[in-house]
C-alpha positions as CSV (number, residue, x, y, z in Angstrom):
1,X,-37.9,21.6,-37.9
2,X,-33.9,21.5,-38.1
3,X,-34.0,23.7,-34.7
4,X,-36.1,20.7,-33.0
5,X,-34.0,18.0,-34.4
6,X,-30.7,19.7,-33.3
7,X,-32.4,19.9,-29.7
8,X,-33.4,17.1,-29.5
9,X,-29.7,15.9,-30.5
10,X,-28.5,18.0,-27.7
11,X,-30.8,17.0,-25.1
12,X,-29.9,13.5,-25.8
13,X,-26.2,13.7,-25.9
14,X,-26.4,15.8,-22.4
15,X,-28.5,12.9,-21.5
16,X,-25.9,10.3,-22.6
17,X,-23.0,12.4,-20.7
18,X,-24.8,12.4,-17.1
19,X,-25.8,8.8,-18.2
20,X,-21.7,7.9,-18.8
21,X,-20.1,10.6,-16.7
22,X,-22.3,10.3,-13.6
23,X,-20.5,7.2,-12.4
24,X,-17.3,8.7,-12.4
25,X,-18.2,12.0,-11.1
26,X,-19.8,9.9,-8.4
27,X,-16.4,7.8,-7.5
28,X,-14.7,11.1,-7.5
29,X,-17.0,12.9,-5.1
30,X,-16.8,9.3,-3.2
31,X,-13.2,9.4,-2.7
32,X,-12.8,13.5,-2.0
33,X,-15.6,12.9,1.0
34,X,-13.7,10.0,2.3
35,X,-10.5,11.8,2.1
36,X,-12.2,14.8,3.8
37,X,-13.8,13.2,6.6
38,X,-17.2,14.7,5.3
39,X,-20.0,12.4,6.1
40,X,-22.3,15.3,4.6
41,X,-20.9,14.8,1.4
42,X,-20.5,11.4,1.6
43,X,-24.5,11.3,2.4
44,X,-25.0,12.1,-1.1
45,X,-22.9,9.4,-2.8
46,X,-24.3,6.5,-0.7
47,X,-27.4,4.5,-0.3
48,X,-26.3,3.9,3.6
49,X,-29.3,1.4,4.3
50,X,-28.6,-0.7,1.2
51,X,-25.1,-0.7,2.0
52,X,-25.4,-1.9,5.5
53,X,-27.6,-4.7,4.3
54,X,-25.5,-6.0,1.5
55,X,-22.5,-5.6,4.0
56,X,-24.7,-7.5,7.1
57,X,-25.0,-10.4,4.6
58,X,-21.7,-11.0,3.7
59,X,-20.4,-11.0,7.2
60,X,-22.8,-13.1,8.7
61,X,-22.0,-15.3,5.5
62,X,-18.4,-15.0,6.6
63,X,-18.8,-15.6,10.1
64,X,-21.1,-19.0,9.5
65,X,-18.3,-20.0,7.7
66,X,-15.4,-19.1,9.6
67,X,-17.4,-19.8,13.3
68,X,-14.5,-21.8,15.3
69,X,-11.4,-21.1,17.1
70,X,-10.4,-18.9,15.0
71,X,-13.2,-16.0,15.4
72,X,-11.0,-13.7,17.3
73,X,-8.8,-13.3,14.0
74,X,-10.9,-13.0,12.1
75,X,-11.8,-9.7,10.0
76,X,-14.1,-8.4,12.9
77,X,-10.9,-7.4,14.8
78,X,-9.4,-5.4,12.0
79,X,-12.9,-3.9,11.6
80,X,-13.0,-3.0,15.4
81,X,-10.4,-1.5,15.5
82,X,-11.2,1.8,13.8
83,X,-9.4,3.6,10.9
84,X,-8.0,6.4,12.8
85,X,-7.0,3.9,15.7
86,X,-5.0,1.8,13.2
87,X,-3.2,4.9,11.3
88,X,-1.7,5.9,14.7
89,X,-1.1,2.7,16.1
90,X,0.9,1.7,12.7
91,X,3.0,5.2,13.0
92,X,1.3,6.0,9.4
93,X,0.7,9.7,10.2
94,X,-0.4,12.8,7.9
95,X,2.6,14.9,10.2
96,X,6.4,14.8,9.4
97,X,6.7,15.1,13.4
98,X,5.0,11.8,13.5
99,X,2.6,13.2,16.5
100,X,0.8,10.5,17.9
101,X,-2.2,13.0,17.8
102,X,-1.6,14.2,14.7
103,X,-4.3,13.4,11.7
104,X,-3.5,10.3,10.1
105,X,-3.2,10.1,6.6
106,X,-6.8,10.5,4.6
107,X,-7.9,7.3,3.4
108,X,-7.6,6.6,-0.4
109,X,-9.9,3.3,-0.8
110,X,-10.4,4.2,-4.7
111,X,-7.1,5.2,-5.6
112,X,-6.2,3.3,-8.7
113,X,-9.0,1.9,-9.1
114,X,-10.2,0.1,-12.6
115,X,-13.8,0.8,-13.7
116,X,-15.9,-0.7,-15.6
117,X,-19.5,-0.4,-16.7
118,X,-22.1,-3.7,-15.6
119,X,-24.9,-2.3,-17.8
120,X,-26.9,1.3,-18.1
121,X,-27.6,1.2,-14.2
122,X,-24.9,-0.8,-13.1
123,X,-21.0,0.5,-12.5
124,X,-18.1,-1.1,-10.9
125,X,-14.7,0.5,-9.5
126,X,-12.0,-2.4,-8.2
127,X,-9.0,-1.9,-6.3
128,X,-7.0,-4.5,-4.5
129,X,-5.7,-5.1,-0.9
130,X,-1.9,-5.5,-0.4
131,X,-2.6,-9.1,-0.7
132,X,-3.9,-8.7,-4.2
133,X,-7.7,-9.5,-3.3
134,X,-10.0,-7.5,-5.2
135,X,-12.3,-5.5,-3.5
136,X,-14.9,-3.9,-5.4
137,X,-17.4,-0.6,-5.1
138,X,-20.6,-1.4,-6.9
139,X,-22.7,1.9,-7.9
140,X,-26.2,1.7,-9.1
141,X,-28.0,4.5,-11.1
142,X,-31.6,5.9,-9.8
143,X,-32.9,8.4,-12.3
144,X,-30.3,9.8,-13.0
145,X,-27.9,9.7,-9.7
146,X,-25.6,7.1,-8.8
147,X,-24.8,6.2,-5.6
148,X,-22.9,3.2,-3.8
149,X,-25.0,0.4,-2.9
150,X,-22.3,-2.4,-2.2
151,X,-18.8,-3.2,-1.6
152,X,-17.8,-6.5,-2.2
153,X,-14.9,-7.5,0.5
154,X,-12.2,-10.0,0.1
155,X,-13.9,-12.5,1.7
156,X,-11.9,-15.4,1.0
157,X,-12.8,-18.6,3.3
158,X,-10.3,-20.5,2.3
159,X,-7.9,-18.2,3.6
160,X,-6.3,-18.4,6.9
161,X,-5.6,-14.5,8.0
162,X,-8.2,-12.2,7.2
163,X,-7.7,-9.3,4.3
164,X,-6.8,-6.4,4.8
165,X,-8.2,-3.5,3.0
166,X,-7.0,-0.9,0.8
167,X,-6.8,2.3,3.6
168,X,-3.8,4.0,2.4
C-alpha cells in the first residue's frame, strides 16, 4: 500500500514538473531555433496555422485603423523588409570584418523576457521594443506540450511611427 501511495506521489509530482517546466523548456527551445535558423525545430514549438490567424487579425485590425496616407509607413514596411535584409542594411553583423555577406547577428526576440503563468494552459513571456512597447509570446498547453499560438505586437494606433520589434 505505502509502495502505491509513494507512486502515485511520484507520478504526480513528474506530472506537476512537465505541467510547470514545460513552458519554459518550450521558450528556451523557442529562442535556440530562432537563434539557429532551424525551422525544424522551430516546427515543434509552434502552432504555425494558429499563429498566422491570430497574427492576420491584428494586422488587418491595424491596417483598418491606420488606412490613409500614411500606409506606406506603416509596420508592413518594416515587416517587408526581411530580418536578414535589415541586419545588413543597419551594418549589425555577426562578423568583426563587418562583411556585408556575412551572417547577421542571430535574433534574440525572448531575451530577457518576464514570464508569467495565465492559468494551467495558459503562459505568457513579454519583452519590449526599444520603444518600451510590450510585446508578448502567448504559449498554450495541449496535453501535455506547449507550443506558441500568438504574439501580441505593439500595435499602438495612436502612435505615429510604427514599433519596432525586439530583433537583437
Amino acid at each position: 500500500m505505502k509502495k502505491l501511495l509513494w507512486l502515485l506521489v511520484t507520478v504526480l509530482v513528474v506530472l506537476a514538473g512537465i505541467v510547470f517546466g514545460g513552458p519554459y523548456v518550450t521558450v528556451h527551445g523557442l529562442s535556440r531555433a530562432i537563434e539557429q535558423r532551424d525551422t525544424a525545430r522551430l516546427d515543434r514549438y509552434v502552432d504555425f496555422p494558429m499563429l498566422r490567424a491570430n497574427l492576420r487579425a491584428q494586422l488587418s485590425d491595424y491596417v483598418v485603423r491606420r488606412a490613409g496616407p500614411d500606409m506606406q509607413s506603416s509596420l508592413f514596411g518594416a515587416l517587408l523588409e526581411g530580418h536578414t535584409l535589415w541586419k545588413r542594411a543597419s551594418n549589425d553583423l555577426d562578423s568583426p570584418s563587418n562583411d556585408a555577406y556575412a551572417a547577421p547577428r542571430p535574433a534574440r526576440p525572448l531575451n530577457g523576457a518576464t514570464h508569467h503563468f495565465e492559468s494551467l494552459s495558459r503562459f505568457t513571456a513579454t519583452t519590449h521594443t526599444p520603444q518600451g512597447a510590450p510585446v508578448v509570446f502567448i504559449l498554450q498547453r495541449s496535453g501535455l506540450r506547449w507550443r506558441l499560438v500568438d504574439i501580441r505586437l505593439p500595435l499602438n494606433p495612436e502612435s505615429t511611427a510604427p514599433s519596432v520589434l525586439p530583433i537583437q
